[in-house]
LUMLUMTI-878159 format. One line per 2 residues: for each residue x, y, z of N, C-alpha, C, CB. Coordinates in steps of 0.05 Angstrom, whole numbers. Glycine has a CB too. Example, Ala and Ser with C-alpha at 12.3 -4.5 7.8 and 13.67 -1.06 7.14 Angstrom:
% residues 2
264 -114 156 246 -90 156 264 -66 156 226 -89 181  257 -45 142 273 -21 143 258 1 157 282 -12 114
//
This chain:
% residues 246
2239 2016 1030 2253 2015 1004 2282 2020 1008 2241 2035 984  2296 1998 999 2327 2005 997 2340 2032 980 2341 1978 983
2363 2051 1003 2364 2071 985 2395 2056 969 2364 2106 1002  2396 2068 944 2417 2053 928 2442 2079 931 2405 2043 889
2464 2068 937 2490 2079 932 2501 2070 909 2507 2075 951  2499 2082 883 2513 2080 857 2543 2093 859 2496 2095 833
2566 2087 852 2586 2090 837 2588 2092 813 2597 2078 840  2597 2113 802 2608 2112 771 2594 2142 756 2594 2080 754
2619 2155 747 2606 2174 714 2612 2160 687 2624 2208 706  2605 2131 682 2605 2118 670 2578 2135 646 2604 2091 686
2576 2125 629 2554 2119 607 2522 2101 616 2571 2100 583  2541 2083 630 2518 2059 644 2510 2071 666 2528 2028 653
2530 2079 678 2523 2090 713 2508 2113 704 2554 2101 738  2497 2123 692 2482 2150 683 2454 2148 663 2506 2168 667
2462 2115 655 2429 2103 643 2423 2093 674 2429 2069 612  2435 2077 690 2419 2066 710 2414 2087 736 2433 2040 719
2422 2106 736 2418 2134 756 2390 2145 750 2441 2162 749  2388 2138 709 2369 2156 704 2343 2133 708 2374 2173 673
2340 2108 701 2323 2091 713 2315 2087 742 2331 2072 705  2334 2094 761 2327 2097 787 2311 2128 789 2355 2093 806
2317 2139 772 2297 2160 782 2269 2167 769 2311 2184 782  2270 2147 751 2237 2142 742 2223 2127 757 2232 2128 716
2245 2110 766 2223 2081 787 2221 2094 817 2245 2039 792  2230 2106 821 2225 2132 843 2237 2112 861 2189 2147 852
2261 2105 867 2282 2082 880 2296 2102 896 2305 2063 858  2298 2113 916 2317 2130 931 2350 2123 924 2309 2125 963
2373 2140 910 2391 2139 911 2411 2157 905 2392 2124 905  2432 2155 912 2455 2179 908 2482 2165 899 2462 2197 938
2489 2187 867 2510 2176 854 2537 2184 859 2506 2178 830  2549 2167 870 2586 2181 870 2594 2189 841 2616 2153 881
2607 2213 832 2621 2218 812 2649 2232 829 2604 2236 790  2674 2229 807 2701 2238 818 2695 2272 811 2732 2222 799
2676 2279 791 2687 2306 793 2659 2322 782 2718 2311 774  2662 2349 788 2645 2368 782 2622 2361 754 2665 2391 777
2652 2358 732 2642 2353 705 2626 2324 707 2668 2353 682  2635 2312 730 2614 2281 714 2584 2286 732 2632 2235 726
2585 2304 748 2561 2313 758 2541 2326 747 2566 2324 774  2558 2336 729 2537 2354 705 2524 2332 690 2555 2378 680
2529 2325 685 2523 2297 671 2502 2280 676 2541 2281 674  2498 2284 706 2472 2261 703 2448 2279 705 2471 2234 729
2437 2259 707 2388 2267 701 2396 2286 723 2347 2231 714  2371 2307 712 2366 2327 734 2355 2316 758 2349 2348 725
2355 2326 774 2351 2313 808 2362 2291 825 2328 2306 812  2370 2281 803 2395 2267 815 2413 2271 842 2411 2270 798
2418 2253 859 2429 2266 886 2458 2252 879 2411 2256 920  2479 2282 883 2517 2265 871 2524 2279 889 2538 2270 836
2549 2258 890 2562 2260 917 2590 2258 891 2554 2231 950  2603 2287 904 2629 2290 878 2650 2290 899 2631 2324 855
2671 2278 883 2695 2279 900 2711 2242 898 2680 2288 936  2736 2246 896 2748 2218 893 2746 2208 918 2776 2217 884
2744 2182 925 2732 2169 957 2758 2145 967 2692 2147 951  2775 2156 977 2788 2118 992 2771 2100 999 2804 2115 1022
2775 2075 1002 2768 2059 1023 2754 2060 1046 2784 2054 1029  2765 2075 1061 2764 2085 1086 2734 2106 1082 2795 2101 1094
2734 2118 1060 2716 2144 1057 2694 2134 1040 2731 2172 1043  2699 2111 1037 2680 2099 1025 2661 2081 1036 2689 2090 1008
2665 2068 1061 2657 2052 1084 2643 2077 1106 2686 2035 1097  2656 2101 1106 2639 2117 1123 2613 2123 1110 2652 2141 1131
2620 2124 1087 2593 2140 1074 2576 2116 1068 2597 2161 1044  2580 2090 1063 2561 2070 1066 2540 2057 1080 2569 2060 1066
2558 2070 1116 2555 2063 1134 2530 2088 1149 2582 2057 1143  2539 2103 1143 2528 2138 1151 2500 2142 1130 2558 2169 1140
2499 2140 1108 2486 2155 1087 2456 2140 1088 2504 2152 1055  2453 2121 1101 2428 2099 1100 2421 2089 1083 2407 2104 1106
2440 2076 1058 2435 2060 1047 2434 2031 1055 2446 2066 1034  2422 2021 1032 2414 1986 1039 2427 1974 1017 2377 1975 1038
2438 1990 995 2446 1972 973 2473 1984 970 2427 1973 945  2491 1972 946 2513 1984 931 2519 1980 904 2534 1977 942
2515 1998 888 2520 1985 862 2549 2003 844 2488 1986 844  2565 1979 842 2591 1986 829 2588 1994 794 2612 1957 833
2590 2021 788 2580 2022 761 2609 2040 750 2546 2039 759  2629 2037 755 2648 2048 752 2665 2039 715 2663 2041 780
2681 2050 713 2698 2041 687 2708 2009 684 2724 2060 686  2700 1998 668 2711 1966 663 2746 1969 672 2706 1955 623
2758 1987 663 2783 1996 665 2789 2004 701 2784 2021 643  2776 2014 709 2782 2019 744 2782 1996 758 2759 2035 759
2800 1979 762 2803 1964 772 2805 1961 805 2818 1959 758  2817 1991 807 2823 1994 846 2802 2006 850 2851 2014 861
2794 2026 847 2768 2032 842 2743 2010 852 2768 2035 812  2738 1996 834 2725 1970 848 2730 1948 862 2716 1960 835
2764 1949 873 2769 1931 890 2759 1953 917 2803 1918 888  2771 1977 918 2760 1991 941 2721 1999 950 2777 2017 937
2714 1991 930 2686 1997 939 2670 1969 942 2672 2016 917  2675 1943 932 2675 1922 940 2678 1919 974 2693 1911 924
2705 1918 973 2718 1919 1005 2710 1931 1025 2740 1929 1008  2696 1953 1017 2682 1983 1031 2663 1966 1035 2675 2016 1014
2644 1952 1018 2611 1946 1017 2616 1923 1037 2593 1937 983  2637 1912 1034 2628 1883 1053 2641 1896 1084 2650 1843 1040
2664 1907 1099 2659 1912 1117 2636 1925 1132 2673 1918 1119  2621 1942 1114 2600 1962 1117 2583 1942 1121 2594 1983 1096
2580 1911 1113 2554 1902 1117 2537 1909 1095 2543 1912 1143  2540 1920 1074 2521 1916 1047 2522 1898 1028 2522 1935 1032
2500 1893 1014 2508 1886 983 2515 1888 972 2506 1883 971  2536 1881 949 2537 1906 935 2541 1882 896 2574 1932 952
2530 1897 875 2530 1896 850 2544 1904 839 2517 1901 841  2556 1893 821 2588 1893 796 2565 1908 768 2609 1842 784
2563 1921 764 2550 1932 737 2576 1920 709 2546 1977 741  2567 1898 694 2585 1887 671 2577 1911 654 2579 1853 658
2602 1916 633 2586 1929 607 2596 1910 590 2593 1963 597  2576 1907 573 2569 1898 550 2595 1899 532 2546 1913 540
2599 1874 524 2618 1863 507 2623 1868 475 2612 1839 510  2640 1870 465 2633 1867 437 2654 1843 419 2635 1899 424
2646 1840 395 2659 1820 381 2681 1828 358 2637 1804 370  2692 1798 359 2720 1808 353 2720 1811 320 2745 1784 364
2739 1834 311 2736 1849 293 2763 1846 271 2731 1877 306  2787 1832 280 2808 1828 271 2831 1862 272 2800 1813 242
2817 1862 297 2847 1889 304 2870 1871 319 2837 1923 333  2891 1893 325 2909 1888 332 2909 1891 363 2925 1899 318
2907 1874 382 2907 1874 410 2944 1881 422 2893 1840 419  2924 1902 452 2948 1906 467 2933 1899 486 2964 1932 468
2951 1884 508 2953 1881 543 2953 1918 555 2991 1860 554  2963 1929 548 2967 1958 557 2969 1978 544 2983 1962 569
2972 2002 562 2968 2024 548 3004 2033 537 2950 2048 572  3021 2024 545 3045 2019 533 3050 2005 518 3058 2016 543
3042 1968 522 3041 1958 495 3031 1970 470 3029 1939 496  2999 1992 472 2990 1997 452 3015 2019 442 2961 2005 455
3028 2029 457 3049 2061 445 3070 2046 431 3067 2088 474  3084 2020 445 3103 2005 430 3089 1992 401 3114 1982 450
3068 1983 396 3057 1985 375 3048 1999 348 3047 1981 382  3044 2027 362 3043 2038 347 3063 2061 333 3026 2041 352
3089 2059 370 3115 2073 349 3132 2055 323 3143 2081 372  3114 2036 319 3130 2012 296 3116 2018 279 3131 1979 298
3093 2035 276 3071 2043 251 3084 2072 248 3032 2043 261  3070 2075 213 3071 2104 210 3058 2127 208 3078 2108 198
3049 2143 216 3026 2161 214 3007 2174 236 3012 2148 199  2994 2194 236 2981 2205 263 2959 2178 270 2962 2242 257
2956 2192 298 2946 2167 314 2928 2181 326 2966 2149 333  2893 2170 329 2872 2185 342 2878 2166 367 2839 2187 326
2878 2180 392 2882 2165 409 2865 2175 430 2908 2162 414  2840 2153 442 2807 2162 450 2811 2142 476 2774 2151 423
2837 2147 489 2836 2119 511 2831 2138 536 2869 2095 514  2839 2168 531 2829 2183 557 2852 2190 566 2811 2168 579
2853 2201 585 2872 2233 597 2891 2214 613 2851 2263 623  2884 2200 626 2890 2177 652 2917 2166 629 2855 2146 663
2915 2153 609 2936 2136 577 2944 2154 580 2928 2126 543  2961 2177 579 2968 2186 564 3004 2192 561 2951 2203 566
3007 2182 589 3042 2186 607 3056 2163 579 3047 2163 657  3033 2140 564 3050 2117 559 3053 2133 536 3041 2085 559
3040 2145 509 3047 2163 488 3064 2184 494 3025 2174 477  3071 2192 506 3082 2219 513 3120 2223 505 3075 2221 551
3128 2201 496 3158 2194 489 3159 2217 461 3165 2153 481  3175 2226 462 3192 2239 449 3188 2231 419 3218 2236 459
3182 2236 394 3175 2223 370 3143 2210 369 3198 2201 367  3135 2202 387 3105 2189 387 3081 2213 396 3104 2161 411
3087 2228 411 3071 2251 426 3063 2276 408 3088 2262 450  3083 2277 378 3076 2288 360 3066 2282 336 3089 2297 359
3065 2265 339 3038 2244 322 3014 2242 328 3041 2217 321  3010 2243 359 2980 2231 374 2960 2252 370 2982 2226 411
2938 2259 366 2918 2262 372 2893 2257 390 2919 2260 361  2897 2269 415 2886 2257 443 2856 2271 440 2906 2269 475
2839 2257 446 2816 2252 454 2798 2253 474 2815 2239 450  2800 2279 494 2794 2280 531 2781 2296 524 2815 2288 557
2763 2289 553 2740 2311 560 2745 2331 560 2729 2311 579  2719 2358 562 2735 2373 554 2721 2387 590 2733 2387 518
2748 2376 598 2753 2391 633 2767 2398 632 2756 2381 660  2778 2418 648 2811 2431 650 2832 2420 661 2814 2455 664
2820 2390 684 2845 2378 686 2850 2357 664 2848 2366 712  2837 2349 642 2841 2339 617 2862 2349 599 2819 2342 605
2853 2373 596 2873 2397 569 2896 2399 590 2855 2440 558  2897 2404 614 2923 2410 628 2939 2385 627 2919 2419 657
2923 2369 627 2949 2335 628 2963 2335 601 2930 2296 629  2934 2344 583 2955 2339 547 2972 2371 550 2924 2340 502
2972 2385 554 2993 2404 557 3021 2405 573 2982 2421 564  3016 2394 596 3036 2386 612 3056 2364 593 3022 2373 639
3043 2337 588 3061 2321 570 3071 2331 554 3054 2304 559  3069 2352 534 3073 2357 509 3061 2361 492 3080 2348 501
3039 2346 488 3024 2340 470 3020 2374 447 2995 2327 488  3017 2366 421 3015 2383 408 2986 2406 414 3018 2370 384
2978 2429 419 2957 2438 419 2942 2445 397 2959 2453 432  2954 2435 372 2933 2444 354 2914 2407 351 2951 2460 318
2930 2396 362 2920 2369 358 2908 2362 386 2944 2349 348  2906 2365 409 2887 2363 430 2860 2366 423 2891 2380 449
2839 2346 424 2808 2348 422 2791 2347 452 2797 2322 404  2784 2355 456 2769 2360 479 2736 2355 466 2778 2393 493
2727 2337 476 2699 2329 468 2680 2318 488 2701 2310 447  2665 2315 484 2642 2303 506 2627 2278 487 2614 2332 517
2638 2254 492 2618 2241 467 2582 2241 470 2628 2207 466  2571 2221 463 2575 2203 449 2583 2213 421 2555 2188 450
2601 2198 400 2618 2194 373 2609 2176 356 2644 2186 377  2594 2193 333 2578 2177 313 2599 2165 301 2559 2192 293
2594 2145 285 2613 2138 258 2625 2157 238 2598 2121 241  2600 2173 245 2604 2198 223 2622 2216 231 2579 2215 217
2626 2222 258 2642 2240 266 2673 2231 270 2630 2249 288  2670 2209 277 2698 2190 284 2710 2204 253 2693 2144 287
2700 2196 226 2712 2187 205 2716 2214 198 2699 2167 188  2699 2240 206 2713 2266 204 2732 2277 220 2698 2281 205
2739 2259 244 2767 2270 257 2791 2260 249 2769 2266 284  2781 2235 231 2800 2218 224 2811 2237 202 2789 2188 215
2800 2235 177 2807 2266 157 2815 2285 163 2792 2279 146  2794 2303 195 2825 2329 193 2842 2322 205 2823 2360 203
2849 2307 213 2876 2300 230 2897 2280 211 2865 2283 262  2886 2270 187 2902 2256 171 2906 2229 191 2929 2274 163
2902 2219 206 2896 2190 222 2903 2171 208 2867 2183 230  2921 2156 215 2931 2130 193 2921 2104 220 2978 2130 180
2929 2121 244 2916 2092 265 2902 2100 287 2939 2071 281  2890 2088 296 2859 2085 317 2870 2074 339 2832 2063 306
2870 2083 372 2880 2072 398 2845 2075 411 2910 2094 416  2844 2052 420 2822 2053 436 2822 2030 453 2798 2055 421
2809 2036 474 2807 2011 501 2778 1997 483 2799 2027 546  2780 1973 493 2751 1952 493 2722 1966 510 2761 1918 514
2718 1986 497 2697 1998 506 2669 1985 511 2696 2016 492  2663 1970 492 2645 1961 485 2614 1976 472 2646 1949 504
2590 1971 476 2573 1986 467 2568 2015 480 2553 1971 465  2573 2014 509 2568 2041 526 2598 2060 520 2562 2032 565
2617 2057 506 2638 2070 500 2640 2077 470 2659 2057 509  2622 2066 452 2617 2075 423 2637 2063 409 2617 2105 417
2646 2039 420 2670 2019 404 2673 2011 380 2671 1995 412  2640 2012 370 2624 2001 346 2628 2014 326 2597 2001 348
2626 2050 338 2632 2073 312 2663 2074 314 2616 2109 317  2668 2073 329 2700 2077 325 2725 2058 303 2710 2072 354
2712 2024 316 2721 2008 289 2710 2014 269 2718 1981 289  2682 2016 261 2671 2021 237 2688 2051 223 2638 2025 244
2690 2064 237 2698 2091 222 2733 2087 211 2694 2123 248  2743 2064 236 2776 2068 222 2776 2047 209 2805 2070 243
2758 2028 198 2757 2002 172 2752 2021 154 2732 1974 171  2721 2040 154 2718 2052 132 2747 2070 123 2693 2067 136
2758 2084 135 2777 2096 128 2803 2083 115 2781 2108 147  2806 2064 130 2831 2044 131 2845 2049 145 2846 2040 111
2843 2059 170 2858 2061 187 2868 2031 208 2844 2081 199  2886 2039 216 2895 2009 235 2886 2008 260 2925 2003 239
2877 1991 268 2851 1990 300 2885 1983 312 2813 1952 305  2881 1997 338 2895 1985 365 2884 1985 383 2914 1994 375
2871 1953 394 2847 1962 416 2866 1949 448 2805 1939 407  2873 1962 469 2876 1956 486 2860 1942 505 2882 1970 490
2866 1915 505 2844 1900 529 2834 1904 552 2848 1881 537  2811 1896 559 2799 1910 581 2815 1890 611 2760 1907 577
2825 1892 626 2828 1865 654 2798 1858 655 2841 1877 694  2809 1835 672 2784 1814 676 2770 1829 693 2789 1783 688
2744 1830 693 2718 1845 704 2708 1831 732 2692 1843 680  2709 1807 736 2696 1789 755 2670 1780 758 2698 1797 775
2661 1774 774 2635 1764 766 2616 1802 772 2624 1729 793  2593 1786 756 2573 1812 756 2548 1809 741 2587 1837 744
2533 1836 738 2507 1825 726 2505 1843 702 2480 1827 747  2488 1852 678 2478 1864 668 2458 1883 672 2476 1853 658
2455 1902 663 2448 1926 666 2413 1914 676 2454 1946 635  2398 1898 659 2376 1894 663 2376 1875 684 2364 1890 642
2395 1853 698 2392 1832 710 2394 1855 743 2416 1804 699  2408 1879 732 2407 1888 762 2385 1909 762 2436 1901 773
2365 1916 740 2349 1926 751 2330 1911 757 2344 1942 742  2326 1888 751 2314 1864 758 2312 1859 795 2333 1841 742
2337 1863 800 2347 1854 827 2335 1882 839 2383 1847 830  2337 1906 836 2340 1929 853 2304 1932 850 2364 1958 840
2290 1926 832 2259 1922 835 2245 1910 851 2250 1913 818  2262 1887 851 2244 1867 858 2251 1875 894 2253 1829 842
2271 1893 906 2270 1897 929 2261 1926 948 2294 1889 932  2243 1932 919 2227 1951 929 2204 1955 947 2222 1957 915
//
């Protein structure tokens, strides 16, 4: 039986960790950090720690795996160019995990996480902003950073990034989703929220409650686009694949 090397503290990378360990599939999940380790199914085997290239081909090569599956953030782009690159010198296979798409809603699209801040320093009013700790250098300008309402996990190198920038501390949220509709539309109220920043999450990022909660409100969507993904499979087309090579 192939043992699987997963990538990712994704949402998906942590439904398909927890399916490999019902189908009793030998594998071990990279996460970058402590907190995304907590996170997955109990017994789970994680390997914590951010990985180069280089550190990512040893452990491909070393660990006795037969497979690779890329389950990382739609948004990590190097990320999955380096573990790609890793899998084919190493001589593995390796799987693009797609997440799931969603449809268009009539928000206002940004290319980036700066386009979205130039966007929304032309609007008026606090801004829930759920794009994550990583966004946050592009809000951080002088006049916009006291408006935002940031949205990070709640790790300590999270709260230390919104503190370092500026960011207001009565307005830092530190949360662990998943984010009902219901809850979105109560942060929206205590925070007085006139606009909504969010990446193209899709269904495994709760994209669904988030527009829904800032229409119901009337808040203004700013969804930052995801880069092109490449080719890949779906969640079920790759457990399809990782079965059938049992």
């Amino acid at each position: 039986m192939n043992r699987v090397l997963l990538f990712g503290g994704t949402t998906e990378g942590r439904q398909l960790a927890q399916w490999l360990a019902r189908q009793d599939i030998p594998a071990a999940v990279c996460v970058a950090t402590e907190y995304g380790a907590s996170l997955l199914p109990p017994g789970v085997e994680a390997r914590v720690g951010r990985l180069d290239g280089g550190e990512m081909e040893t452990l491909m090569r070393e660990g006795g795996f037969g497979r690779v599956v890329d389950a990382t953030h739609p948004y990590a782009v190097q990320a999955s160019e380096n573990i790609r690159a890793a899998a084919q010198r190493a001589g593995l296979p390796c799987l693009r995990l797609l997440r799931a798409g969603m449809e268009e809603g009539g928000w206002l699209h940004a290319d980036s996480a700066a386009h979205a801040a130039r966007l929304a320093g032309e609007r008026e009013g606090n801004i829930l902003l759920t794009t994550g700790s990583k966004e946050l250098d592009a809000f951080s300008a002088e006049g916009l950073r006291q408006r935002c309402c940031p949205r990070v996990l709640p790790a300590l190198d999270s709260l230390s990034r919104c503190l370092e920038l500026g960011f207001p501390p009565s307005q830092i949220i530190c949360m662990q989703g998943p984010f009902s509709r219901a809850l979105n539309e109560a942060l929206i109220d205590r925070f007085a929220v006139r606009i909504l920043i969010t990446k193209a999450s899709g269904r495994a990022g709760g994209f669904a409650e988030k527009a829904e909660a800032a229409r119901a409100k009337g808040c203004e969507l700013i969804v930052i686009d995801p880069p092109w993904q490449g080719e890949g499979h779906s969640m079920e087309e790759i457990q399809r694949i990782l079965e059938g090579e049992r």
